[in-house]
C-alpha positions in Angstrom: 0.0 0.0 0.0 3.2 2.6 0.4 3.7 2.0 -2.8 0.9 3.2 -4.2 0.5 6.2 -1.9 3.9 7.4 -3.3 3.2 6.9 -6.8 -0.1 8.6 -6.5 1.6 11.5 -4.7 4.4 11.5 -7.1 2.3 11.9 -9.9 0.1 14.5 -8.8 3.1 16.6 -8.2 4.7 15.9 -11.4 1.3 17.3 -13.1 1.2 20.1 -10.5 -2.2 18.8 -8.7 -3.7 21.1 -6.2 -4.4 18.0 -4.5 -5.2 14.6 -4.9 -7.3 11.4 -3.5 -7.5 8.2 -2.3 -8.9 5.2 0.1 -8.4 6.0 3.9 -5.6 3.4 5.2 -4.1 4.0 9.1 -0.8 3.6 8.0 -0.4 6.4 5.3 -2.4 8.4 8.0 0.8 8.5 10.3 3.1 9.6 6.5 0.8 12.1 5.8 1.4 13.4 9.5 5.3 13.2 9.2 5.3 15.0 5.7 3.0 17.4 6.7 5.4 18.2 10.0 8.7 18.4 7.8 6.2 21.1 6.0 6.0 19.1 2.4 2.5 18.6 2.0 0.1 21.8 3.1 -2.3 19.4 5.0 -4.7 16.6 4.6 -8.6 15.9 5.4 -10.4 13.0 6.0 -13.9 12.6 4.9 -16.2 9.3 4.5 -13.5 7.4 3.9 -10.9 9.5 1.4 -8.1 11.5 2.4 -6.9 14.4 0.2 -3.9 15.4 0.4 -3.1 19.2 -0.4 0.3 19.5 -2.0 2.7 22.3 -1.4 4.6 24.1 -4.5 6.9 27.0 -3.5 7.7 29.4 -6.8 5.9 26.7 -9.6 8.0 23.9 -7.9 6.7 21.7 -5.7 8.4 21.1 -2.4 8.8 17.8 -2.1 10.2 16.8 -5.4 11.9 13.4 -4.4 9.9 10.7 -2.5 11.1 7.0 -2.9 10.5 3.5 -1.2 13.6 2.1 0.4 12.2 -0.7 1.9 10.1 -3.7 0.1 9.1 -6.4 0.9 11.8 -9.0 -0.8 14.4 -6.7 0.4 13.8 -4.8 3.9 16.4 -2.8 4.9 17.0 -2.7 8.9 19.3 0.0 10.9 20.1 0.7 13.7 20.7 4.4 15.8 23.8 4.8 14.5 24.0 4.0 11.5 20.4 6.1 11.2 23.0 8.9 12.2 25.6 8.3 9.3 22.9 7.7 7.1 20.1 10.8 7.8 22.9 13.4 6.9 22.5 12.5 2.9 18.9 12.1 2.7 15.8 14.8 2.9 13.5 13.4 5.8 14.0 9.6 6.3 11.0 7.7 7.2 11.6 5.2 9.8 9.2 2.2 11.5 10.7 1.6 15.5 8.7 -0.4 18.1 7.4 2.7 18.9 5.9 3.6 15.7 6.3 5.1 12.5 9.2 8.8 12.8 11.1 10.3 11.5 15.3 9.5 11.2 16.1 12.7 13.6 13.4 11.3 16.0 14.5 7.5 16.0 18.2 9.2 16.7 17.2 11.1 19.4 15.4 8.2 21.1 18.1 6.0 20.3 15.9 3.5 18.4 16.8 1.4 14.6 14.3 0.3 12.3 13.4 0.0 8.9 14.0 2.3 6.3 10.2 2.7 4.5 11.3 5.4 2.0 12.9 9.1 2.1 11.3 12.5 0.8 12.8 15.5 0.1 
């Protein structure tokens, strides 16, 4: 299902969508919250079962040009705190699943908590 989240955001912002659509799932809820924190998406509502996301463009551009899966599921990709640390310096805003839930890179470091890498935006 992340997969198809970021293609359909992808592709709205390649055609420079004011916004765009689709089915209500729990986990994209807690994305949308993280890329609308990092201030790349201008918000999102929720409404009989849709979410619309309203994308975010800064001078014709939009502002989160880059957003990529890291993680599948043939080849999940597990790190720990430090190597989060070595590794959050290169990206945009790595997203992260910890036992404690779905964050950021920055937060999992400051916790001191590894995960998987779902995918990166930026």
């Amino acid at each position: 299902m992340l997969s198809k989240f970021f293609n359909k955001l992808r592709n709205s912002l390649a055609v420079y969508h004011f916004s765009t659509s689709f089915k209500e799932v729990g986990f994209c809820i807690k994305i949308l919250d993280l890329l609308w924190k990092e201030n790349l998406i201008r918000g999102y509502t929720k409404k009989n079962g849709l979410i619309t996301v309203l994308l975010r463009y800064y001078d014709g551009s939009p502002t989160c040009c880059r957003l990529t899966i890291v993680s599948r599921p043939r080849d999940r990709i597990y790190l720990s705190s430090l190597d989060l640390c070595r590794l959050s310096q290169d990206f945009g805003v790595l997203i992260v699943s910890t036992p404690k839930g779905v964050m950021t890179a920055e937060s999992a470091i400051r916790k001191g908590d590894g995960g998987e890498i779902l995918g990166y935006a930026s």
